[in-house]
N, C-alpha and C positions, 0 to 999 in steps of 0.2 A: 504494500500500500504506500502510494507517495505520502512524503512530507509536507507538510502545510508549507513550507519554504517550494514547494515546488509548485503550486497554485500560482497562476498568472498573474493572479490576482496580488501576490507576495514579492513577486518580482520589483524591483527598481523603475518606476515611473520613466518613460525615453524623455521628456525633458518637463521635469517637476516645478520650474522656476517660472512660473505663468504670467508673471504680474512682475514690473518692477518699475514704477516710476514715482518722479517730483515733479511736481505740480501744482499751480499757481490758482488753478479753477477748486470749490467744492468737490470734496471726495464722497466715494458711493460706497456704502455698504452690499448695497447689491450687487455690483459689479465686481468685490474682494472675494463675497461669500461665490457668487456665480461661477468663477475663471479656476476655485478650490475645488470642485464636486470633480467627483471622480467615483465609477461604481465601483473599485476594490478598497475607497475610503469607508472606514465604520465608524471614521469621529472626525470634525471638522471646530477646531478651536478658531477664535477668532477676537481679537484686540482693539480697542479702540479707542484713539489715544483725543482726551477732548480737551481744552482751553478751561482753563477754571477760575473762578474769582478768586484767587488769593493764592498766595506763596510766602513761604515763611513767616506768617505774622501781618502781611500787608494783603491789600484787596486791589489786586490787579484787575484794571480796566479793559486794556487790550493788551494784544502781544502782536508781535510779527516775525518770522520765519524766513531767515535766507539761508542759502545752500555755497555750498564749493560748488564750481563744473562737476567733481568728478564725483559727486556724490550719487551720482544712479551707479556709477561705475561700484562705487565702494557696497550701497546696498545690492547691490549683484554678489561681490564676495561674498557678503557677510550671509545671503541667502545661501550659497553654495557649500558653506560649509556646514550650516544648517541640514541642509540636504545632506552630504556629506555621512551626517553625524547619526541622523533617525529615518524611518521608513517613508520618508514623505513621496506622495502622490501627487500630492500641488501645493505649490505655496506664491502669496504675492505680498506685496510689501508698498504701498502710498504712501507718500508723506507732501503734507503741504507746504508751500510757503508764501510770503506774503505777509498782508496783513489779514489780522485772524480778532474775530472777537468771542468774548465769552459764551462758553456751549459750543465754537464750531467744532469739524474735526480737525485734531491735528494730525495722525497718522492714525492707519488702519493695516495691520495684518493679518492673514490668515495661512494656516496651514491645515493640510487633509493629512491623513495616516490610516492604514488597516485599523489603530484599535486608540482609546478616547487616552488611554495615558499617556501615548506616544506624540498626540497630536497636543495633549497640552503642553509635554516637555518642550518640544521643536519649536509651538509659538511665543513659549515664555523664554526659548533662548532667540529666539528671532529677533522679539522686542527689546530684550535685554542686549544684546550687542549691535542689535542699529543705532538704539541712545549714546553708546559708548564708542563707536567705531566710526560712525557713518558724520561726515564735516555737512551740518545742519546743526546753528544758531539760533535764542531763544532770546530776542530781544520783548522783556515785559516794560510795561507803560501801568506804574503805577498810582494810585487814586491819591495819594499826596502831594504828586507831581514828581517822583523822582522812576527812573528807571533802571535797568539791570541786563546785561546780555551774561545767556547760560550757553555756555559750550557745549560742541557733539549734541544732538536734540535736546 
């Protein structure tokens, strides 16, 4: 009797990286969760990163978001290794920039996997080394009049 590793379905996704861009327009939930599905996926995690009133003690008004050039390039690695690392089927990765105000999205990730632990692992290290890895700026604007730029997301 074959092994579960032998199911088509268990195999390696021919190209998992579905999704990868920055961008200047509102991002779509629909279109991260949509470009993930995959019928040998059994869990589909999914991130989403939004603008909030307040950072450390202060109540930020707005914020705005700019990039390196090579920042789709960089979120490209950082998915690859992702992949790399877990059983992923699909995965993509949005991030906005610009100016953004409270409640919009700021990034959106999503990863599929055969099974629901795997697909949380792979999105929590997704989101966790696009913040750290990927050259995207977090200039807040706030409500006393003073401001703050945050490095890497």
């Amino acid at each position: 009797m074959a092994g579960t590793q032998d199911h088509p379905g268990e195999q390696t996704a021919q190209d998992p990286v579905r999704l990868i861009a920055v961008r200047e327009s509102p991002l779509s939930l629909d279109e991260v969760f949509r470009v993930v599905g995959d019928p040998a996926a059994g869990g589909i995690a999914l991130f989403v990163g939004t603008v909030r009133n307040h950072d450390g003690g202060s109540d930020v008004d707005a914020l705005g978001y700019s990039s390196h050039p090579s920042a789709e390039a960089e979120m490209r690695r950082v998915a690859e290794k992702v992949v790399a690392e877990y059983p992923v089927r699909a995965l993509a990765a949005v991030h906005r920039v610009g100016d953004l105000a409270v409640g919009d999205l700021a990034v959106v990730v999503a990863v599929s996997c055969p099974h629901r632990a795997e697909a949380f692992a792979a999105c929590r290290k997704l989101i966790d080394d696009l913040k750290h890895e990927v050259p995207i700026w977090k200039h807040q604007m706030f409500s006393d009049g003073t401001d703050e730029w945050v490095g890497a997301c």
